[in-house]
C-alpha positions, -999 to +999 in steps of 0.1 A: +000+000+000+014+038-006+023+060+018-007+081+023+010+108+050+006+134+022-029+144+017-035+167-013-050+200-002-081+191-018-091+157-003-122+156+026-116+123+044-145+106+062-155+109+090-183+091+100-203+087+135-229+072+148-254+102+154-249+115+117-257+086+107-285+081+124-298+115+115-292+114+076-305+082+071-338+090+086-342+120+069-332+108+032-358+079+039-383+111+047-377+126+016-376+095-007-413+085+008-420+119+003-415+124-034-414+084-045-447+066-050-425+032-039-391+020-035-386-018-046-352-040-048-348-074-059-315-097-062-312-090-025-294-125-017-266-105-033-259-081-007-242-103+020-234-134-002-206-157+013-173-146+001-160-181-010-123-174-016-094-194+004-085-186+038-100-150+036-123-150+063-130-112+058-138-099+022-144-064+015-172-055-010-175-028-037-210-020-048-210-006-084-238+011-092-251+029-118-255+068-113-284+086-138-300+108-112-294+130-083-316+102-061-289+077-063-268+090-034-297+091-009-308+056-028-276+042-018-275+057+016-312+045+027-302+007+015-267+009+028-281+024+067-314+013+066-319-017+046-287-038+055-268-018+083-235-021+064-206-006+077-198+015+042-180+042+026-186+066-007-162+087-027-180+120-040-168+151-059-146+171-041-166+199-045-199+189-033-183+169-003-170+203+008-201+223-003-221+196+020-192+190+042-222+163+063-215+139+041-183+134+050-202+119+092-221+091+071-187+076+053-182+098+022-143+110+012-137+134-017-118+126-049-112+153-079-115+126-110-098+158-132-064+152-111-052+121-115-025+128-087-058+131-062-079+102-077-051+077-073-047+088-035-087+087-033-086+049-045-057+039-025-075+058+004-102+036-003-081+009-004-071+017+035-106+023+046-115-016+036-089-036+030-089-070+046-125-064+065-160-070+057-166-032+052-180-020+022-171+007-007-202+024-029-188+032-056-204+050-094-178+031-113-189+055-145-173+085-132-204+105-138-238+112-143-250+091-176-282+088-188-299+051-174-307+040-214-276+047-230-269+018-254-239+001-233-219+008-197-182+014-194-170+018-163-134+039-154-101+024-149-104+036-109-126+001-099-102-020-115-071-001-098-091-001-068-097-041-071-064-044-079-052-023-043-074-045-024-061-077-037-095-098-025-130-083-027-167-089-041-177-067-065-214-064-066-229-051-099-263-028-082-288-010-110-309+015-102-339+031-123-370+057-120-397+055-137-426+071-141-458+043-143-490+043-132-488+068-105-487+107-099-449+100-082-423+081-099-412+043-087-375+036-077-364+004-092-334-012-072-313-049-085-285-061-071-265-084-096-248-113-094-209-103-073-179-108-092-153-127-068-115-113-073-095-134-057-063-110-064-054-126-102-075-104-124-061-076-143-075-039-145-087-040-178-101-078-171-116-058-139-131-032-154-144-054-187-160-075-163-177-051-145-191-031-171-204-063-189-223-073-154-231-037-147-247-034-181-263-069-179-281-058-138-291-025-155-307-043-188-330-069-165-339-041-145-354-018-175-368-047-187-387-053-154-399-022-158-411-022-188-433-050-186-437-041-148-428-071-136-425-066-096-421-105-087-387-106-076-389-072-063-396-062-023-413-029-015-388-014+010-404+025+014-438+030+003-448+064-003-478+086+003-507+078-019-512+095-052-541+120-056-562+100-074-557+072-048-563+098-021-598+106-038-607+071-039-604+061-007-625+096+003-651+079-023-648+045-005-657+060+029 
């Protein structure tokens, strides 16, 4: 591992506690019931799957998500606090993380992705933060915001670096999706995908080809889902208020 003793001036390391946490996940659940008709997630016997490599009896994990909206942070934060109680980090732009410096008390540190001096001292910061536990990483392996129907994913060089740092973690493939159905508020549509074991062998490019095939793969079956509005796999984990037109009905009903 490098020497991290020199931190670039523009790095925001994390910080997290237990109050902030505590306090930010209940209020980003408040404001995704409040402007979500539901929130659903399926693939679920993904999140804490059984690391099955030799004599590693702790495995960090890397969620890879994709990242198409301003929701996915508090997404991520709701299932990572409230849904699974994982002990988690984020990166996030340097200059929103110190613009919204609380981020920093739930597990987020900064990286500048137009430095590569900073970026490569944000993954190998990462790389500290997990290495050789059963903590976890959330990472947008994109880079930035893409639309969530472009024609095919590609992920950065930084998770297969990353991967490469750690020398043993699961990489877990996580797609989510909004969409606007049959309700005044739009749905949140959550899959986790199938983790990608690296036992410390793999590559980066082999890393990041991989991951961008299975990233690309989640986020296909979950538009798909959608389309046809297929919820059987899924779980509703927040339900939101009821539409207006639900509202009137049960007035009516009464």
């Amino acid at each position: 591992m490098a020497n991290l003793t020199t931190m670039p001036s523009e790095f925001v390391p994390a910080r997290p506690d237990r109050l902030s946490k505590a306090f930010w996940h209940a209020y980003f659940r408040w404001t995704i019931r409040r402007h979500f008709h539901s929130a659903i997630v399926a693939g679920e016997e993904n999140v804490h799957a059984d690391a099955v490599l030799p004599n590693r009896s702790e495995v960090p994990t890397i969620y890879a998500c994709t990242h198409a909206s301003w929701w996915d942070a508090a997404l991520t934060i709701e299932l990572s606090l409230g849904q699974y109680g994982l002990d988690a980090y984020g990166m996030m732009e340097y200059k929103q993380l110190s613009k919204y410096s609380f981020f920093s008390r739930i597990g987020m540190f900064s990286v500048v992705r137009e430095d590569s001096a900073n970026a490569l001292y944000a993954i190998r910061y990462a790389a500290q933060l997990i290495r050789g536990t059963n903590k976890s990483l959330w990472m947008f392996p994109q880079g930035q915001l893409i639309h969530q129907d472009v024609p095919t994913m590609a992920c950065e060089p930084g998770i297969g670096i990353l991967a490469g740092y750690l020398g043993a973690c699961r990489i877990v493939p996580v797609a989510l999706r909004y969409e606007h159905l049959r309700e005044q508020r739009p749905a949140c549509w959550v899959r986790f995908g199938e983790p990608l074991m690296h036992d410390g062998r793999m590559g980066v490019r082999q890393i990041v080809q991989n991951v961008s095939e299975r990233l690309q793969a989640v986020r296909d079956q979950v538009r798909n889902d959608a389309m046809y509005e297929d919820e059987s796999a899924y779980r509703v984990f927040i339900q939101g208020r009821l539409s207006m037109e639900k509202r009137f009905d049960k007035v009516m009903r009464r």
